[in-house]
N, C-alpha and C positions, 0 to 999 in steps of 0.2 A: 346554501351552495347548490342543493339540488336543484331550487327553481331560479334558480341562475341558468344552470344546464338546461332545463327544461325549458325555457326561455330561448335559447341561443339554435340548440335543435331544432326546437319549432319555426323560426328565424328562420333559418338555415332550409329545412323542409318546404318552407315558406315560398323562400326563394328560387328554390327550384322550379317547385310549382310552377310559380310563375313563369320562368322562364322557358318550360315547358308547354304551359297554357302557349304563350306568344309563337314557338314554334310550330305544336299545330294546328294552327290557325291560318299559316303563312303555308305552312307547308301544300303541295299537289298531291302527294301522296293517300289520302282518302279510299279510292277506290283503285283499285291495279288489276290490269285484264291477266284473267288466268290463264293458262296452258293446260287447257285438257281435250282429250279428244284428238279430233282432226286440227284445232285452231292452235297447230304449234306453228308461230311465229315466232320463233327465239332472237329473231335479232330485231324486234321491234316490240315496245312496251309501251302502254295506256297510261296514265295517272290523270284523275281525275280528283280536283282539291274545291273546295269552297270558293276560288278564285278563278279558278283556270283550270285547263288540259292542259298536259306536257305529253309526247308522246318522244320516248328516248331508243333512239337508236345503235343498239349494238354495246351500249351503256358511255356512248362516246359522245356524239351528237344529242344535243337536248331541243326540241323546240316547243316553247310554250305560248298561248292565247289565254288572251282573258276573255269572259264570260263579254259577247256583245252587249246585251239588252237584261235589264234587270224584269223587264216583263215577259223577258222570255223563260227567268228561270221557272222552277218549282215551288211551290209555298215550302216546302218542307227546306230546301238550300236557302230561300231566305230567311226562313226561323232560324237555322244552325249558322245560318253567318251572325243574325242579331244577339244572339246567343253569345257566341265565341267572343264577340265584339265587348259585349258586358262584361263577360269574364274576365278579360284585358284588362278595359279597365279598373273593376272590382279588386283584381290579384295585387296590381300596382297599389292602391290604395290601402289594400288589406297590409302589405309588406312594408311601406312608409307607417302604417300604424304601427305594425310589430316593432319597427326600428325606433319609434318617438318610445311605446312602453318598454323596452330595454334599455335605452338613453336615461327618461325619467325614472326607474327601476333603481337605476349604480348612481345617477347622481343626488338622489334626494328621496330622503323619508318621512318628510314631513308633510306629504300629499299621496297617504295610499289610497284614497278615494280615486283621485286623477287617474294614476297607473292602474288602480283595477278598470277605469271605463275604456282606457287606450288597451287593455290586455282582452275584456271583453268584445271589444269591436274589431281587433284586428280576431277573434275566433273565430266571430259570426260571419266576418268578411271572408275569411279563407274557408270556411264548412261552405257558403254560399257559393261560392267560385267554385270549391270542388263540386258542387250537385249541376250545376250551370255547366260546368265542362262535362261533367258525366252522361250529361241528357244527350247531347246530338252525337256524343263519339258513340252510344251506347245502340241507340236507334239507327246510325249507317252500318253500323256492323253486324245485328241484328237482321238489317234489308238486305244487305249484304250476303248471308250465310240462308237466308231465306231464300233466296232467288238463286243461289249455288246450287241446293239440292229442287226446286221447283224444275221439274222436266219442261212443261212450257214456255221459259225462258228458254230462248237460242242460246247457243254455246259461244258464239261472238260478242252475246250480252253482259255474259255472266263477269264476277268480278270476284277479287279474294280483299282481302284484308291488307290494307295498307299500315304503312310506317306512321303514319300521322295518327291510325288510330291506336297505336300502342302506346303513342307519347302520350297520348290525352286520358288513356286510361291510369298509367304512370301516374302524369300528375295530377291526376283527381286524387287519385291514394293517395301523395305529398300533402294536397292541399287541406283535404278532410284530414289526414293527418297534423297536420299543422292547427288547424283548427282548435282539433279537440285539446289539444296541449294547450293551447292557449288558453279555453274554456277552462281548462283543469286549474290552470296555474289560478284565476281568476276566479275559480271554486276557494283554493286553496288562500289565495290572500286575503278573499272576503270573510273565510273562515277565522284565520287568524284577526282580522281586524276585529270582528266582535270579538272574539273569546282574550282582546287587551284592554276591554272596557270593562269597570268594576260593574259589577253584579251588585243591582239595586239590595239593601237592606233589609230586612222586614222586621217591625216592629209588633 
């Protein structure tokens, strides 16, 4: 019963994740111009995402652009796009697995081999997604808070911390959590699977 529960959380954790991951990813919100100093502009705001600028007006008016030229971006925004991009699709796959080892888990015990490799692969897949999501929300936030207290950066420059990087840090916790449960469960069956096979003789 417990790694039924254990199963269904992690599931559950899973899903989030994911759908988290998908958020931000999608999301503008990355970078957001700060108010400090002289540069109070309160009725106009920056966001700046892996896709596009928005810059919101008064919190009423939105107008957003997408990136013209991908030769114009950064190596480091196209890493964190490649990045994100993988994640996606990794989280998706990781959570169709979670869903196949919990289906094959309730309906049938006659293949705990199968369920352990669909319990291990959906772990490895969510631990992976979580480090994958981890990386580029970790490093704009990081450049982010670097360049906040660097005096030689203009105060027009400077940026705070966006909505999108709290989601991504969110769900890396979800998804390395999910993971590890699932590793665990996957400990635990394997364990149990040998310790139902007799123990050779000795003559």
């Amino acid at each position: 019963m417990s790694c039924c529960a254990l199963q269904i959380t992690g599931l559950i954790f899973g899903g989030v994740g994911m759908v988290g991951t998908l958020a931000a990813t999608v999301m503008p919100q990355w970078r957001v111009s700060a108010f400090i100093e002289g540069n109070i502009v309160v009725f106009e705001t920056i966001w700046e995402g892996l896709w596009m600028d928005c810059i919101s007006q008064l919190g009423i008016r939105l107008q957003c652009k997408f990136y013209d030229s991908l030769l114009a971006l950064s190596l480091s925004l196209e890493v964190f796009r490649a990045l994100m991009c993988i994640a996606m699709g990794l989280s998706i796959i990781a959570f169709l697995m979670g869903i196949a080892g919990v289906k094959y888990t309730h309906r049938t015990k006659e293949d705990p081999q199968s369920v352990s490799v669909f319990m291990l692969a959906a772990g490895i897949s969510f631990l992976l997604t979580g480090v994958l999501v981890l990386i580029p929300v970790s490093w704009t936030g990081g450049s982010i808070i670097r360049d906040f207290y660097d005096p030689n950066v203009p105060v027009p420059l400077k940026r705070e911390l966006g909505a999108a990087l709290y989601v991504g840090w969110v769900s890396s916790a979800l998804l390395i959590t999910a993971g590890t449960m699932y590793c665990s469960f996957w400990c635990l069956a394997d364990t149990s699977q040998k310790s139902s096979y007799p123990s050779p003789s000795h003559h």
